[in-house]
PyMOL commands that place a pseudoatom at each C-alpha (Angstrom):
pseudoatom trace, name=CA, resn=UNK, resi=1, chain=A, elem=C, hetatm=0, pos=[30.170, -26.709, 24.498]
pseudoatom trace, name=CA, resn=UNK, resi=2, chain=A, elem=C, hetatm=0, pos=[29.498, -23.364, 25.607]
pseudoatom trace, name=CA, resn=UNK, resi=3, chain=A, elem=C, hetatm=0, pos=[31.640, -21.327, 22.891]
pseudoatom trace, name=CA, resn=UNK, resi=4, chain=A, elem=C, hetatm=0, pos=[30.183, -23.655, 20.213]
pseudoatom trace, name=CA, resn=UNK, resi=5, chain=A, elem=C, hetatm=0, pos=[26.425, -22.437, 21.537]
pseudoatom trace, name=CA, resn=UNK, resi=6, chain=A, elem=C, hetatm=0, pos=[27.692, -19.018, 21.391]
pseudoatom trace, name=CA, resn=UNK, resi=7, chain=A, elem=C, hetatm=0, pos=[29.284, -19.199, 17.942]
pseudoatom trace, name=CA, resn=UNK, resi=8, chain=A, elem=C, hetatm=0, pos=[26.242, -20.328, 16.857]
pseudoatom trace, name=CA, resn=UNK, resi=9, chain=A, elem=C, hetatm=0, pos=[24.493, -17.605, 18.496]
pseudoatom trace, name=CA, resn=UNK, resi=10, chain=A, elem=C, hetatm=0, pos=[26.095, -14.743, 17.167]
pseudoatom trace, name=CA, resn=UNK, resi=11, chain=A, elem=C, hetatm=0, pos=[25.806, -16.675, 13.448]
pseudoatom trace, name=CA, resn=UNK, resi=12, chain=A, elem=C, hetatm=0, pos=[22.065, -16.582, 13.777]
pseudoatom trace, name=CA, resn=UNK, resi=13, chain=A, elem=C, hetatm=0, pos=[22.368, -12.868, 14.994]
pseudoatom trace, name=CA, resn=UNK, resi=14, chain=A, elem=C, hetatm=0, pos=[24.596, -11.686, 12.136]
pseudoatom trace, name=CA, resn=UNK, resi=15, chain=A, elem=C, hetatm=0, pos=[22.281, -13.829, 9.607]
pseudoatom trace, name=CA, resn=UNK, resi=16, chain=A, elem=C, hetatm=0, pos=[19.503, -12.016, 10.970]
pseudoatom trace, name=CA, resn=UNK, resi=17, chain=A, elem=C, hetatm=0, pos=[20.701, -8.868, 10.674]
pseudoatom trace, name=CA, resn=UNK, resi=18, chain=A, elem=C, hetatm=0, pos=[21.528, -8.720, 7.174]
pseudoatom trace, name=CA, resn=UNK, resi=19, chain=A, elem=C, hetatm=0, pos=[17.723, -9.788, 6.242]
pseudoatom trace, name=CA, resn=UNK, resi=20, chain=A, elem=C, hetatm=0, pos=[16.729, -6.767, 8.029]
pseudoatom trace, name=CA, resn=UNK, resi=21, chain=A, elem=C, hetatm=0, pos=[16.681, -3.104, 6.297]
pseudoatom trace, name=CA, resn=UNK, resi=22, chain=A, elem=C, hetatm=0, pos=[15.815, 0.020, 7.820]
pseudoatom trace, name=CA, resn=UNK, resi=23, chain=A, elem=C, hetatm=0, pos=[13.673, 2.367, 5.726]
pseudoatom trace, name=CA, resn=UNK, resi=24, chain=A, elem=C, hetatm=0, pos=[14.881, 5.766, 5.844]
pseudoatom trace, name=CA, resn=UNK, resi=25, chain=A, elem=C, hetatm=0, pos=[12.283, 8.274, 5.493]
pseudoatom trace, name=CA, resn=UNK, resi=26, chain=A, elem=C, hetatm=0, pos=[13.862, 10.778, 3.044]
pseudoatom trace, name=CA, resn=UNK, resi=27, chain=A, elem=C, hetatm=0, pos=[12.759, 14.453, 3.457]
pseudoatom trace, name=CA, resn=UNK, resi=28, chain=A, elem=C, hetatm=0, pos=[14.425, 16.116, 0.280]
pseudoatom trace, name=CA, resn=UNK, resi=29, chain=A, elem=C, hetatm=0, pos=[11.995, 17.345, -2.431]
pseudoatom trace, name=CA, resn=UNK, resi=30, chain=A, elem=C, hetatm=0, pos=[12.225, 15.588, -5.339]
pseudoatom trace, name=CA, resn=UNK, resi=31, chain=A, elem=C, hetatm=0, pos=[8.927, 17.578, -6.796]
pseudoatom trace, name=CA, resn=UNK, resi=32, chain=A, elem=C, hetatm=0, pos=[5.954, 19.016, -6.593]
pseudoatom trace, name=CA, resn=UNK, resi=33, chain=A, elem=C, hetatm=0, pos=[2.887, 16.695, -6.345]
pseudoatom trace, name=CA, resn=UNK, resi=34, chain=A, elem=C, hetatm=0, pos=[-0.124, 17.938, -8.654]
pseudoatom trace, name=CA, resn=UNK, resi=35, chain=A, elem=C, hetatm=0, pos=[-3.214, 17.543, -6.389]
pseudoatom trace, name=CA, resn=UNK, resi=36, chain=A, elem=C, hetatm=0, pos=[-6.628, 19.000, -5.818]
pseudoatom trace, name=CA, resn=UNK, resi=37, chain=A, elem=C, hetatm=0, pos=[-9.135, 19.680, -2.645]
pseudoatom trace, name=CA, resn=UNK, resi=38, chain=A, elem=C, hetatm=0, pos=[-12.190, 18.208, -2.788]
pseudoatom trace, name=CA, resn=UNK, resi=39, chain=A, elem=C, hetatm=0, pos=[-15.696, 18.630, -0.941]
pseudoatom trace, name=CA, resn=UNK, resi=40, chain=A, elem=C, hetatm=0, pos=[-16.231, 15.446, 1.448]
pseudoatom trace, name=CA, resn=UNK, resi=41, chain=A, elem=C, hetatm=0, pos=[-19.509, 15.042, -0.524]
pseudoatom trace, name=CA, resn=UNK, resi=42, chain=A, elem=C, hetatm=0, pos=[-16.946, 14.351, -3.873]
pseudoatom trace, name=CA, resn=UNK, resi=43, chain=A, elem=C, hetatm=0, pos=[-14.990, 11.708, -2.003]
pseudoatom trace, name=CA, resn=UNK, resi=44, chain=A, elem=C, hetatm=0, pos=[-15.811, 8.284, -2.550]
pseudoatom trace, name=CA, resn=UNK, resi=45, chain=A, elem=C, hetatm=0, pos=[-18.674, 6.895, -0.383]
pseudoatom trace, name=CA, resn=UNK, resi=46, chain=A, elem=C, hetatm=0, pos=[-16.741, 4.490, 2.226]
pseudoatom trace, name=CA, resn=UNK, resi=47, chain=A, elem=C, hetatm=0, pos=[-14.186, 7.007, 2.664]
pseudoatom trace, name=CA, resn=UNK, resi=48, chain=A, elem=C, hetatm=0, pos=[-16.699, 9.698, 3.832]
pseudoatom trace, name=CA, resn=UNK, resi=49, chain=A, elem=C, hetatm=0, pos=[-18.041, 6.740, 6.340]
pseudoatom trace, name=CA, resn=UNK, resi=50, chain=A, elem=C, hetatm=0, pos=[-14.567, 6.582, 7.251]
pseudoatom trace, name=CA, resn=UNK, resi=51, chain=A, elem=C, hetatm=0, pos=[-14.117, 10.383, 8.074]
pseudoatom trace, name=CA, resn=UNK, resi=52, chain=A, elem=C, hetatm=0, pos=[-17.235, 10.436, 10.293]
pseudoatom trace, name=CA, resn=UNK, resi=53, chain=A, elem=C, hetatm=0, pos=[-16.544, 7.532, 12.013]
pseudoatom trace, name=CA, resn=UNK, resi=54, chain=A, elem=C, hetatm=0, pos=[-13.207, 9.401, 12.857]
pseudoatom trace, name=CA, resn=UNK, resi=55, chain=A, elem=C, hetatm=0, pos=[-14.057, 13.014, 12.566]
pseudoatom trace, name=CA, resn=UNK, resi=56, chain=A, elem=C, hetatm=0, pos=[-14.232, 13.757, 16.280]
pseudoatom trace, name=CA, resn=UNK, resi=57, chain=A, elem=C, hetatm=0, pos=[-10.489, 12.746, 16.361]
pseudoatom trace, name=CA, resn=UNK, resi=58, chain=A, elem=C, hetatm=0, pos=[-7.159, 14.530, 14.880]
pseudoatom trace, name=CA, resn=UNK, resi=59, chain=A, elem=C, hetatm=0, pos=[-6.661, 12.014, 11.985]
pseudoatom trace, name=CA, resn=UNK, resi=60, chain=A, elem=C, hetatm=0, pos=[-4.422, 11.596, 9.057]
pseudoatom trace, name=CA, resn=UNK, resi=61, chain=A, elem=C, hetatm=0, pos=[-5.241, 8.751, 6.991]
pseudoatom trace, name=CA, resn=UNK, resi=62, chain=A, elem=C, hetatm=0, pos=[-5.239, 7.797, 3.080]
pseudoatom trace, name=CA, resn=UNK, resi=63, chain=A, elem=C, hetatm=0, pos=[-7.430, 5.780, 0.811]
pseudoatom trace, name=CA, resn=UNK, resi=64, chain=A, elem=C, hetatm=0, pos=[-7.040, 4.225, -2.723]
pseudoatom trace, name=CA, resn=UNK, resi=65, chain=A, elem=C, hetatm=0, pos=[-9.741, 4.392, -4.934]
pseudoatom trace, name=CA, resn=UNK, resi=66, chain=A, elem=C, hetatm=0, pos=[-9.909, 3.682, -8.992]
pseudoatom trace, name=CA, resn=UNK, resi=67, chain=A, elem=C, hetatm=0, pos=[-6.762, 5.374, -9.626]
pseudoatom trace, name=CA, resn=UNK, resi=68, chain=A, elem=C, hetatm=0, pos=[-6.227, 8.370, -7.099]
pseudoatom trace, name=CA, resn=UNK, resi=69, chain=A, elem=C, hetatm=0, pos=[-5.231, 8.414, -3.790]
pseudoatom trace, name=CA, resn=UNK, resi=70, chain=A, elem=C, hetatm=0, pos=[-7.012, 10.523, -1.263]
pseudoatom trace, name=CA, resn=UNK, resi=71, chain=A, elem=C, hetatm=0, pos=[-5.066, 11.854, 1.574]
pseudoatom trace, name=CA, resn=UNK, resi=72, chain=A, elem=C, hetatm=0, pos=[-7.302, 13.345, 4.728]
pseudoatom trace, name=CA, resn=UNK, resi=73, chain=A, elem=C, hetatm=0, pos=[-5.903, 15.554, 7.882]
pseudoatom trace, name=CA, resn=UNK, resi=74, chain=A, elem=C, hetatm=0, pos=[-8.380, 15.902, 10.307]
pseudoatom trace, name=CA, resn=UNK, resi=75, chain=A, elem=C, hetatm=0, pos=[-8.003, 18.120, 13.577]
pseudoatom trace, name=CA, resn=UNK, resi=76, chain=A, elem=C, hetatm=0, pos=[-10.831, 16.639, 15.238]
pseudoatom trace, name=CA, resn=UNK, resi=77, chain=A, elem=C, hetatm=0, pos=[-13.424, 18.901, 17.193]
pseudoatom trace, name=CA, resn=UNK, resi=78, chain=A, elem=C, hetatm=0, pos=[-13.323, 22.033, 17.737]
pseudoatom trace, name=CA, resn=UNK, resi=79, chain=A, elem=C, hetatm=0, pos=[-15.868, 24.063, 20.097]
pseudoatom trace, name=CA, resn=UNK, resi=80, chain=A, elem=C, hetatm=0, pos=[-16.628, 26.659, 17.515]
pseudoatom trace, name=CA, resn=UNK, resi=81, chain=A, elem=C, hetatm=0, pos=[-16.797, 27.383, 13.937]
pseudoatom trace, name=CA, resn=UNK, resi=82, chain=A, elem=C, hetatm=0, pos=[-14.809, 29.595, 11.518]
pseudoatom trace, name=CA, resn=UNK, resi=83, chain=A, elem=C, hetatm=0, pos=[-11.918, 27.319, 11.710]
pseudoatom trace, name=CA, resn=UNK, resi=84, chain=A, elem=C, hetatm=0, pos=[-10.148, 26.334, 8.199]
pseudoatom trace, name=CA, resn=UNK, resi=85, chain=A, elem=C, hetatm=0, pos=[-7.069, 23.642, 6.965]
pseudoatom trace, name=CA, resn=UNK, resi=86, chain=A, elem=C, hetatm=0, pos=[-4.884, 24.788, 5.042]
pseudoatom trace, name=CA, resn=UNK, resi=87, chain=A, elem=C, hetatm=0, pos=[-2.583, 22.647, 3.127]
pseudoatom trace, name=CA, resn=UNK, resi=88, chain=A, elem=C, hetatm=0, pos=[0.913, 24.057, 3.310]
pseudoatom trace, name=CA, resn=UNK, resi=89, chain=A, elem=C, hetatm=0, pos=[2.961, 21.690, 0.741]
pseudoatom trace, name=CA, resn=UNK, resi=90, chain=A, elem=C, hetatm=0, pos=[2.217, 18.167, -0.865]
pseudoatom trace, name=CA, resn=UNK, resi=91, chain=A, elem=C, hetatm=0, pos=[5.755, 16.866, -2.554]
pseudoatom trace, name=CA, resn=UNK, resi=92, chain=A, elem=C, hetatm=0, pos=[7.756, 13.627, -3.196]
pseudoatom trace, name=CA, resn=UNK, resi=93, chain=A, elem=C, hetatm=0, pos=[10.641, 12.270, -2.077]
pseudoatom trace, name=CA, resn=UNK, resi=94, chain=A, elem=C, hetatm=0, pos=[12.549, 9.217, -2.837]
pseudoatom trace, name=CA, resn=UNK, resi=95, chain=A, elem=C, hetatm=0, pos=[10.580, 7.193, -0.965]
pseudoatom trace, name=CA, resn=UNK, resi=96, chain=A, elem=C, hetatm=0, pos=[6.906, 9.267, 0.108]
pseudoatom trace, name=CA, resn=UNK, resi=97, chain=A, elem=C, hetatm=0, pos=[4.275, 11.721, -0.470]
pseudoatom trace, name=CA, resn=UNK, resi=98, chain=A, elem=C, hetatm=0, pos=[4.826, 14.373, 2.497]
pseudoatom trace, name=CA, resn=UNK, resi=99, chain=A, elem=C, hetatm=0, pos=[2.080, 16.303, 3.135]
pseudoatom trace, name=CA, resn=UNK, resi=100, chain=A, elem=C, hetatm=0, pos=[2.397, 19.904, 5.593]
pseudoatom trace, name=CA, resn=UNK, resi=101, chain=A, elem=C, hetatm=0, pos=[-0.755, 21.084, 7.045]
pseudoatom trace, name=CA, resn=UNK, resi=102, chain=A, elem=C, hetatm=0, pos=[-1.960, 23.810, 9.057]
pseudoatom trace, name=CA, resn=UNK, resi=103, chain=A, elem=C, hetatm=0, pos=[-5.150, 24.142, 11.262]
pseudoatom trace, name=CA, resn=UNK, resi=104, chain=A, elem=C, hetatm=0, pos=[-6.198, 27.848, 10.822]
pseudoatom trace, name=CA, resn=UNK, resi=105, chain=A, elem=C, hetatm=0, pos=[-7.941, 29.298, 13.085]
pseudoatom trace, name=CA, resn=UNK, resi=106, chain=A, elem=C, hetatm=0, pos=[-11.683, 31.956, 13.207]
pseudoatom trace, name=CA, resn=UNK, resi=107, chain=A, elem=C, hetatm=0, pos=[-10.141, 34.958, 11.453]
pseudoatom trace, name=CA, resn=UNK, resi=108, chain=A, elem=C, hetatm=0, pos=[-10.145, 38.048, 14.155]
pseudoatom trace, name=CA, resn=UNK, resi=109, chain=A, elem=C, hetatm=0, pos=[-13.483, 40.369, 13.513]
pseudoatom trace, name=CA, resn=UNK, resi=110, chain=A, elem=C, hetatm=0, pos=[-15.587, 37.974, 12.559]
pseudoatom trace, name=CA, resn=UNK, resi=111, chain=A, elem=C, hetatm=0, pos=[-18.727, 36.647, 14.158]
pseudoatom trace, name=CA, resn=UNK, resi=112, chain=A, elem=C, hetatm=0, pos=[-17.780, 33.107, 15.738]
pseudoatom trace, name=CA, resn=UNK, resi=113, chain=A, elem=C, hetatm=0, pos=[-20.899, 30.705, 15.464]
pseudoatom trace, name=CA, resn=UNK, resi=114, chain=A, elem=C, hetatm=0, pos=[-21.043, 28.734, 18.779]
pseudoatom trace, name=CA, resn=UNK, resi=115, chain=A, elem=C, hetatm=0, pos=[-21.046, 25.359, 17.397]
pseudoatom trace, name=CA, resn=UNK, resi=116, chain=A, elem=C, hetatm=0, pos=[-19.018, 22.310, 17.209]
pseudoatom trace, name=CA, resn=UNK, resi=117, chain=A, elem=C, hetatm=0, pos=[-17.163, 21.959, 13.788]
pseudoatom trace, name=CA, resn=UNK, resi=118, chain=A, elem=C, hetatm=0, pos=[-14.724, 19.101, 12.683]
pseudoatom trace, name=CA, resn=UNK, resi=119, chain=A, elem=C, hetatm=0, pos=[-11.908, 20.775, 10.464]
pseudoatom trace, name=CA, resn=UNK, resi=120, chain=A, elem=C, hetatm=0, pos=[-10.034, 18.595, 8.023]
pseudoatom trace, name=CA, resn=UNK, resi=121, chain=A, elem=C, hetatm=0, pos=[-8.908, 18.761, 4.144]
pseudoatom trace, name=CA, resn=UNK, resi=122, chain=A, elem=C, hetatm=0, pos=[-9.414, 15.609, 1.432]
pseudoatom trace, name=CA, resn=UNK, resi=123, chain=A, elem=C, hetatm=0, pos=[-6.754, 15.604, -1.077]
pseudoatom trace, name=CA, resn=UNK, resi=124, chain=A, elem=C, hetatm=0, pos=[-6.855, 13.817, -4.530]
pseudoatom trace, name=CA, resn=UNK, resi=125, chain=A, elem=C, hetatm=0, pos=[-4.030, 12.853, -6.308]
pseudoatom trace, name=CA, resn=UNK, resi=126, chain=A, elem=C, hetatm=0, pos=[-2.619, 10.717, -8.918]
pseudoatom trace, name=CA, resn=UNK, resi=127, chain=A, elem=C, hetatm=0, pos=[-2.444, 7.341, -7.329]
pseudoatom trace, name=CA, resn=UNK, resi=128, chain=A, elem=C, hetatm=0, pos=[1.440, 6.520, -5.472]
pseudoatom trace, name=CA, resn=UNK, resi=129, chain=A, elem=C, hetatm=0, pos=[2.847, 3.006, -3.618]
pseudoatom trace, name=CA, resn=UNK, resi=130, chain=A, elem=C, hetatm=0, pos=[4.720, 5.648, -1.620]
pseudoatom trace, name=CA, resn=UNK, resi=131, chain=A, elem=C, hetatm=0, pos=[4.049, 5.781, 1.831]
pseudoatom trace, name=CA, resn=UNK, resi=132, chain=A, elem=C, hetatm=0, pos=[2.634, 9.324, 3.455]
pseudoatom trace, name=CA, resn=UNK, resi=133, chain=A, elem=C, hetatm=0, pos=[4.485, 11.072, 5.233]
pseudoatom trace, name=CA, resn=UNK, resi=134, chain=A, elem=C, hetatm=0, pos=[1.975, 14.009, 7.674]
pseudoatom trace, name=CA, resn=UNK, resi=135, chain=A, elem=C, hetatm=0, pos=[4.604, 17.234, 8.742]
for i in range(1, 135): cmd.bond("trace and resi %d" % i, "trace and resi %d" % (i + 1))
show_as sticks, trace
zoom trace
C-alpha cells in the first residue's frame, strides 16, 4: 500500500511539473525601442493621479493607454532640488522592454534650492504585451 501511494505521488509530481514553465528573462538586445519623454502634465490623467499618489516613493511602474504604453521610474524624494533622470537605454528582447535609468544628481556650481523635489521620467512608446524589465 505504501509504494502504490508513493507511485502515485511522484505521478502527480512529474504531471505537475511538466504544466509548469519558467520564464526566462532574456537580456540580449534584439533592438532599439523608439520612445519619447514626456511632461507629467502630457500623460494621461489617471496616470498622473497614479504618480502622485506614489511620488514620495522610488517607483517603476507602466500604464496602457489608447495605443502607447507609458513607462515611469520614480526615485522618490529627495531633500533638494536640481536633481534630473536620465534614461540610459530603452530596448527589446525576446521576451521585454528593458529600461536603464539613472538618477542624476544637482550639477556641482550651481545654486541648490532647499526644497523637496520628486525626480522621475514618463516614457511613451508604441504599445508592447512584453513585460518591463527596470536595470
Amino acid at each position: 500500500m505504501k509504494k502504490t501511494g508513493f507511485f502515485c505521488l511522484v505521478l502527480m509530481l512529474f504531471t505537475f511539473a511538466g504544466g509548469c514553465a519558467i520564464q526566462k528573462n532574456d537580456t540580449e538586445k534584439l533592438r532599439e525601442v523608439d520612445f519619447t519623454v514626456v511632461e507629467e502634465e502630457d500623460a494621461p490623467e489617471e496616470l498622473q493621479n497614479i504618480i502622485e499618489d506614489k511620488k514620495d516613493t522610488d517607483m517603476q511602474l507602466f500604464y496602457a493607454d489608447e495605443g502607447y504604453l507609458y513607462i515611469v521610474r520614480g526615485y522618490g524624494k529627495q531633500d533638494t532640488g536640481g536633481y534630473s533622470v536620465e534614461v540610459r537605454d530603452c530596448y527589446e528582447t525576446t521576451n521585454a522592454i528593458c529600461v536603464e535609468t539613472n538618477l542624476l544628481g544637482p550639477p556641482k556650481g550651481e545654486e541648490i534650492v532647499e526644497k523637496p523635489t520628486y525626480p522621475s521620467v514618463i516614457i511613451k512608446m508604441e504599445y508592447s504585451e512584453k513585460n518591463v524589465m527596470f536595470n
